[in-house]
BAVEX-530001 format. One record per residue (C-alpha): x, y, z. Coordinates in steps of 0.2 Angstrom, whole numbers, plus 5000, padded with zeros to 4 digits. Last residue first. Layout:
BEGIN
XYZ
...
//
This chain:
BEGIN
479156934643
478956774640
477056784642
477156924630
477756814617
476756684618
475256804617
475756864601
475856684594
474156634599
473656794591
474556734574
473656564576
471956604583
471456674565
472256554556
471556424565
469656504566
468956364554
469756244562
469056274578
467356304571
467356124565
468156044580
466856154589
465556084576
465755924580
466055924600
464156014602
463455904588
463955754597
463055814613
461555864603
461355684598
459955704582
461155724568
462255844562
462955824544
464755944546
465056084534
465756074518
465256254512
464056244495
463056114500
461756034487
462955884485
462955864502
461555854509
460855744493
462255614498
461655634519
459855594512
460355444502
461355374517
459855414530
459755534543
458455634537
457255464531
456855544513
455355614508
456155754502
455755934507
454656044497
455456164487
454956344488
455356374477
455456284460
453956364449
454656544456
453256704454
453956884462
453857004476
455257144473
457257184476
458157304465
459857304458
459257324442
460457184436
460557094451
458657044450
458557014471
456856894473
455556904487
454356744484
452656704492
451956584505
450456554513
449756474528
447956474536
447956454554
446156534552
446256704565
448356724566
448356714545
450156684543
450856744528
452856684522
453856784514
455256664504
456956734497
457656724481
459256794475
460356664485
459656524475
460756584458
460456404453
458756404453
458856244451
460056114459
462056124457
462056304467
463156454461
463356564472
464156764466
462356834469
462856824486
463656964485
462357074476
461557094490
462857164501
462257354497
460457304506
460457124512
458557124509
457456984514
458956834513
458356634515
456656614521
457356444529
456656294536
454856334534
453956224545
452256164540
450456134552
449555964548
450655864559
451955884549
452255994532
453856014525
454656164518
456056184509
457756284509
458056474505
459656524503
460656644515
460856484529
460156594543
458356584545
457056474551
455056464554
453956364564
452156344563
450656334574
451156284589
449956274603
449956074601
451656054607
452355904592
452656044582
454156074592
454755904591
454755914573
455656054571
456756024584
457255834573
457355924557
458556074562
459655924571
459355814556
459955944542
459256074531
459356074513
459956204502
461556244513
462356424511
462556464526
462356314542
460956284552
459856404563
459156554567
457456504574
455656564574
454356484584
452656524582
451356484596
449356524597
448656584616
447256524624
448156394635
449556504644
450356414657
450556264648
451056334631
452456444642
453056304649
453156194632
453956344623
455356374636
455756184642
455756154622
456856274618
458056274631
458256094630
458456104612
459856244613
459556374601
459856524614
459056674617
460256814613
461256924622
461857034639
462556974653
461756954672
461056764670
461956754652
461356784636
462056684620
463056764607
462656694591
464156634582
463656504569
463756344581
463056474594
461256444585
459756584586
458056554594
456556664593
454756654602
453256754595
451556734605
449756764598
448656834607
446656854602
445456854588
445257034588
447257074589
448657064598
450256984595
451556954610
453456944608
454156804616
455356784631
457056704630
458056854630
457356914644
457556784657
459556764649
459856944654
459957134645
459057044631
458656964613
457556854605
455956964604
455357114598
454157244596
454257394586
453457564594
454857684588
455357704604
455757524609
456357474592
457757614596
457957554614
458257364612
459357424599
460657534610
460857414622
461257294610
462657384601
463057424619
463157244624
464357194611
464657274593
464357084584
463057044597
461357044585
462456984571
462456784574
460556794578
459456804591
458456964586
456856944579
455857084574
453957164575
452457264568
453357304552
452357404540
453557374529
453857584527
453957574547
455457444544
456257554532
456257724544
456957624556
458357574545
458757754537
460257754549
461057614545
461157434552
462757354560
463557214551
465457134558
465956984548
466356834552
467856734564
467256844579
467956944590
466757074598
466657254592
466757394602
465457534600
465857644585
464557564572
463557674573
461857574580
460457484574
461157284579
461357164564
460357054556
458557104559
457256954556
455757024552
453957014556
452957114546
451057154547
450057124530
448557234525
448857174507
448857374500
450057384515
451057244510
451057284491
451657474495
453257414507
453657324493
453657464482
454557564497
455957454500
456257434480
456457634481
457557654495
457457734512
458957834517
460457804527
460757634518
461557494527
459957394532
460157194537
458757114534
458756904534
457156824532
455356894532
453656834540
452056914535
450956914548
448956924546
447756984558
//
């Protein structure tokens, strides 16, 4: 079989659109079988939202009917969206995917299911699915008796992927994360280092991340590749948004392009093609790209030259995080912190005043 892996989808539309079905066309004339990451839970948007410094999404109502028309065989669900109308958002997900016949993974009534993968059959065999999403950009993780996403926590990770490798000897891996910061074109140590150390576990085949709404490179190591980032799939009415980036390296409209990654479950063999958003139809479609997707640097990660390049390709001045997961933890919580400041500030002020009282 082979997957085709997708970035970012959130649906807004109540209907299914034109672009969805041309590309839904080339997949199926492809005999592909999507796997997609769905931003957002697929509900109404009347459940109660959580607080969060970003954005609420929710999908639409024409969204299963898009992910059929994809040829969609499953999604992934830890992400900073997944949570954003709470547990009944959630709820409400599991079971839509549930009845239509989509499997999924990265999300559950508890942390046991959360962390689960999705399973891939085919003649050749199983494949498992495993999908991680970062609390340093507001994933909602699961609790032992709450609901949420699997988390991206490399102890977690690696504990989860390596026991289930050991346990079950004849099945392939693909590790999927939500991770790193938006709108960086490079990824950092800490997404280096677990990628490496994943691929380390001889069952996995590849690893693939989302998140940062831009794609980023790939490297290859140990003879299998990581994709750091697909960037955006289809952000629906949004798309256009993030046509507003302007990013010092070529192309410099990166947030229009997206990577689709095939992954032939039989060979190993990897592919990749290019998604792009061509604002001015307002249309999304496969496309060429000389310049994506770019292949990471050989440059030590940590290194002065690579923090420089890091940076200059940023378009957020976020932190450079490293390989100590401890020091991540209390940098970006003074990060996050300030970056909610005015939002806590006028609450904390409330609460004063009814504490007084």
């Amino acid at each position: 079989m082979k997957l085709l892996f997708l970035g970012d989808f959130a649906y807004d539309y109540n209907d299914v659109k034109e672009d969805i079905k041309n590309i839904g066309n080339t997949i199926k004339e492809e005999d592909l079988r999507a796997i997609i990451n769905l931003e957002g839970p697929i509900c109404d948007g009347t459940q109660r939202q959580i607080l969060k410094r970003g954005t609420h999404l929710h999908q639409g109502a024409g969204t299963v009917g898009a992910l059929k028309e994809l040829s969609t065989i499953g999604v992934t669900l830890s992400n900073n969206h997944m949570m954003d109308f709470g547990k009944n958002g959630c709820k409400e997900t599991l079971e839509t995917l549930d009845s239509a016949g989509i499997l999924h993974c990265g999300a559950g009534s508890d942390i046991n299911t959360a962390i689960k993968p999705m399973i891939i059959s085919d003649d050749q065999g199983e494949t498992a699915v495993f999908n991680f999403g970062w609390a340093g950009e507001e994933t909602v993780y699961a609790g032992k008796h709450s609901y949420g996403c699997s988390p991206r926590e490399n102890k977690v990770v690696l504990d989860t992927v390596k026991k289930y490798a050991l346990s079950h000897p004849e099945k392939g891996i693909i590790v999927t994360l939500h991770w790193g910061f938006e709108f960086n074109a490079y990824p950092m140590p800490y997404d280096i280092d677990l990628g490496h150390r994943l691929l380390d576990i001889p069952a996995v085949n590849i690893v693939i991340g989302h998140h940062p709404h831009c794609p980023q490179t790939v490297e290859e190591y140990n003879g299998k590749k990581i994709y750091y980032s697909l960037g955006n799939f289809y952000f629906s009415s949004k798309r256009k948004n993030f046509s507003k980036r302007k990013f010092p390296t070529k192309p410099v409209n990166r947030s229009d392009y997206g990577i689709a990654v095939v992954f032939d479950t039989a060979t190993g063999e990897t592919s990749d093609r290019i998604i792009f958003y061509d604002r001015e139809k307002d249309e999304s479609y496969f496309a060429e790209s000389s310049v994506i997707p770019e292949v990471q640097p050989r440059v030590a990660p940590e290194s002065r030259e690579y923090l420089e390049m890091y940076m200059r390709c940023a378009q957020k001045r976020n932190p450079f995080l490293g390989t100590d997961e401890k020091q991540n933890k209390i940098m970006t919580a003074k990060f996050n912190f300030a970056r909610n400041a005015l939002r806590y500030v006028p609450f904390a002020g409330k609460l004063l005043k009814v504490v007084k009282r």
